[in-house]
Legacy VTK file of the C-alpha trace (Angstrom):
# vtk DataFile Version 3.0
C-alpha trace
ASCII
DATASET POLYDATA
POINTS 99 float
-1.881 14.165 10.062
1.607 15.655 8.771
2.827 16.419 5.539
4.348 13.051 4.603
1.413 11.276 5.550
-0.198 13.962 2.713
2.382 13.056 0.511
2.128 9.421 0.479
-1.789 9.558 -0.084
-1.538 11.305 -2.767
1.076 9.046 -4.254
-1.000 5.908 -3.369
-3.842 8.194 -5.044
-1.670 8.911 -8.084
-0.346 5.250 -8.721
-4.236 3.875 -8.674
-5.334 6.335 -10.761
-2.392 5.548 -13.038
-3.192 2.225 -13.231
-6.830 2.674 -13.948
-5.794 4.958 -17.215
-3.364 1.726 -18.332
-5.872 -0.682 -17.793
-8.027 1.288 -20.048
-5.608 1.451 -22.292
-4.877 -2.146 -22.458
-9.041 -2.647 -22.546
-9.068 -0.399 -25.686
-6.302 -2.046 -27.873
-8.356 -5.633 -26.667
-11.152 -4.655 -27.809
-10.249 -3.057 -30.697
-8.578 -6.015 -31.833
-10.676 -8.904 -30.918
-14.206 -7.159 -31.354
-15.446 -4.106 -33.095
-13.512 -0.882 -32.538
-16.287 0.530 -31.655
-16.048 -1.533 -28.331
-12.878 0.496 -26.995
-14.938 3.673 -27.091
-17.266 1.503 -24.592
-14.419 0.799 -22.797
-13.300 4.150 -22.277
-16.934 5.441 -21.198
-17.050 2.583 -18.695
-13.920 3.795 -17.107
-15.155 7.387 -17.477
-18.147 6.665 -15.361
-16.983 4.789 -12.230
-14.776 7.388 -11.730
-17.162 10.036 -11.549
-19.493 7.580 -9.366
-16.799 7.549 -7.535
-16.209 10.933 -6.939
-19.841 11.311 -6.512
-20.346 9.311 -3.911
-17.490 11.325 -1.927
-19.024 14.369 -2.460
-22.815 13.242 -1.284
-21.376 11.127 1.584
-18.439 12.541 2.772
-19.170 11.989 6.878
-18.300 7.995 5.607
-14.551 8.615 4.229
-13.160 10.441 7.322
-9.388 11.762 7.003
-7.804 9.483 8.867
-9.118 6.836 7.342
-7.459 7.547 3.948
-4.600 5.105 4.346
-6.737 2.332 5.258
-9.853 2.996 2.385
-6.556 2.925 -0.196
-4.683 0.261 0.535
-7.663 -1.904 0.683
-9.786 -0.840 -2.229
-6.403 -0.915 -4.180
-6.301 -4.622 -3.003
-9.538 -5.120 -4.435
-9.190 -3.028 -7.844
-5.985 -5.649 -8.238
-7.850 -8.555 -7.390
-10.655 -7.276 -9.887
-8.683 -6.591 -12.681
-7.136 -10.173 -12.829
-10.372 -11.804 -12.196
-12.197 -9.386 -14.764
-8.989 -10.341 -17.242
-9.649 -13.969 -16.614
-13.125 -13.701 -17.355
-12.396 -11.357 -21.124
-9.784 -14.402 -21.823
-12.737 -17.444 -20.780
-16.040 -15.882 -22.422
-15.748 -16.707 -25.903
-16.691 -13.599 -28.645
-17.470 -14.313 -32.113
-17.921 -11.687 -35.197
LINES 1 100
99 0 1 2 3 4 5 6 7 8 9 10 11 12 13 14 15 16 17 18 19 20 21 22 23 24 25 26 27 28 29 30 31 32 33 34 35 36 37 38 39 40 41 42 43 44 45 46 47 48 49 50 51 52 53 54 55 56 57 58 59 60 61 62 63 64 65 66 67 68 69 70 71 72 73 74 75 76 77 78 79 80 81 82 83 84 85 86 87 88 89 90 91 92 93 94 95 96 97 98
């Protein structure tokens, strides 16, 4: 693989990632204003952990996420974190939460 192949991983890393740490912070001024604040703490912990699952499961399985497979693993697991957080939105906006 060459260097700008390198390069545009790790800016299809960095923009995920990115949007991850805004979607937590829109989750954590949500929560804080339609539930208890102590809900956007939950929020944040949430986020906290699937990263690190993630990470884990690179670490213990790494023969499964080959190198040149990067391009393909992002693009298409940053299709699905899209289509998750708009369905995951939808679902915050339908369930109804009373104090």
């Amino acid at each position: 693989m060459n260097q700008t192949a390198d390069k545009k991983i790790y800016a299809g890393l960095f923009l995920v990632t990115m949007a991850t740490l805004m979607l937590e912070i829109l989750l954590t001024r949500i929560y804080s204003v339609t539930m208890y604040y102590h809900y956007a703490f939950l929020a944040i912990s949430i986020v906290m952990f699937g990263m690190t699952i993630g990470a884990v499961i690179v670490y213990i399985l790494p023969e499964s996420f080959k190198k040149g497979e990067a391009r393909t693993l992002l693009s298409k697991n940053a299709y699905l974190f899209s289509v998750s957080i708009f369905i995951c939105f939808l679902f915050h906006m339908i369930i109804p939460f009373s104090l």
